[in-house]
N, C-alpha and C positions, 0 to 999 in steps of 0.2 A: 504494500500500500504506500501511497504517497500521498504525505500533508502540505495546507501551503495555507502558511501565513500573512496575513497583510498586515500594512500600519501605512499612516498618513495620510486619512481622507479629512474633512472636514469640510468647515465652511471659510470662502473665501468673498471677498467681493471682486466685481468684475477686472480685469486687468492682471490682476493676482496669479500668482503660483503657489503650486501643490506638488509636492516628490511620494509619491507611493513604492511602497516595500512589498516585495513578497518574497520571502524566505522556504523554500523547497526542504523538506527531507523524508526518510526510507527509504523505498526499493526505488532508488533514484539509475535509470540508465547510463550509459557513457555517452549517448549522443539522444538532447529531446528538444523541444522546443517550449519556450515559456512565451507569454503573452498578456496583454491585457484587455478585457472587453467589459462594456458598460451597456446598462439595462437602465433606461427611464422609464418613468412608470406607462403604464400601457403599452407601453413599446418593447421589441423583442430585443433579443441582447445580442450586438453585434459587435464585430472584432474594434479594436483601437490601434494596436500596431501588440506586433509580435518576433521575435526573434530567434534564428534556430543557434546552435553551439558555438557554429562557425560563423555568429553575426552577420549572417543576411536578415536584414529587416524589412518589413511591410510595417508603413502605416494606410490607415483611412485619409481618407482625400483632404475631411475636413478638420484633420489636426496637425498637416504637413504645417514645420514652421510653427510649431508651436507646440506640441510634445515630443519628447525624447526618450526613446528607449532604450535601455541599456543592461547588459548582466553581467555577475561577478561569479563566472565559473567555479572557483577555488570556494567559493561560501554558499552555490545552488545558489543564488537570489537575483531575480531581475527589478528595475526600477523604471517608473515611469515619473519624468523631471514633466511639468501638465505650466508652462507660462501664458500669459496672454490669454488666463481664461475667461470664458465665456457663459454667459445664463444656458444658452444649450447644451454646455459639457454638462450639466447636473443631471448625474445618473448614479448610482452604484455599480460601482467598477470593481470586477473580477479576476482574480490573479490565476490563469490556465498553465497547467504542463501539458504537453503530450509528447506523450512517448511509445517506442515500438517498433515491431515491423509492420506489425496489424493496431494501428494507433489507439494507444488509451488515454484518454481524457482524466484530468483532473479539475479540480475546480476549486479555488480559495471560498470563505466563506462571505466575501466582497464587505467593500468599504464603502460607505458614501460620502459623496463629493457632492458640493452643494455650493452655486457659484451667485452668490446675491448682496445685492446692496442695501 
């Protein structure tokens, strides 16, 4: 099994930055990928930007230039640096592994982020 912890959501007002933690550990692979994805309410949960071992990254269109992702192989933990934020980034954000040949999913127990004035 694989756990995965977060920290750093909160509230912020508009303009503001946010750095989210998710710390990985168990039956951790040698090759997975971590990510972040965020769920507004009514809204289905969609990826944010994600990163494989060998840092290739994917972000979403609408957080290019404004979120940063990044991970510290040596400690399992990826980080999302969230600047310039926005009333529509407030959602609960998800800290994912996946790992595999036949991919398995993990899922943080997500943080919320709440971006108001």
């Amino acid at each position: 099994q694989v756990q995965l912890v977060e920290s750093g959501g909160g509230l912020v007002q508009p303009g503001g930055s946010l750095r989210l933690s998710c710390a990985a550990s168990g039956s951790i692979f040698s090759f997975y990928t971590m990510g972040w994805y965020r769920q507004a309410p009514g809204q289905q949960r969609d990826l944010v930007a994600r990163i494989t071992k060998g840092g290739r990254i994917n972000y979403v269109d609408s957080v290019k230039g404004r979120f940063t992702i990044s991970r510290d192989n040596a400690k399992n933990t990826v980080y999302l640096q969230m600047n310039s934020l926005k009333p529509e980034d407030t959602a609960v954000y998800y800290c994912n592994l996946e790992q595999g040949v036949v991919p398995k999913t993990y899922w943080g127990q997500g943080t919320q982020v709440t971006v108001s004035s």
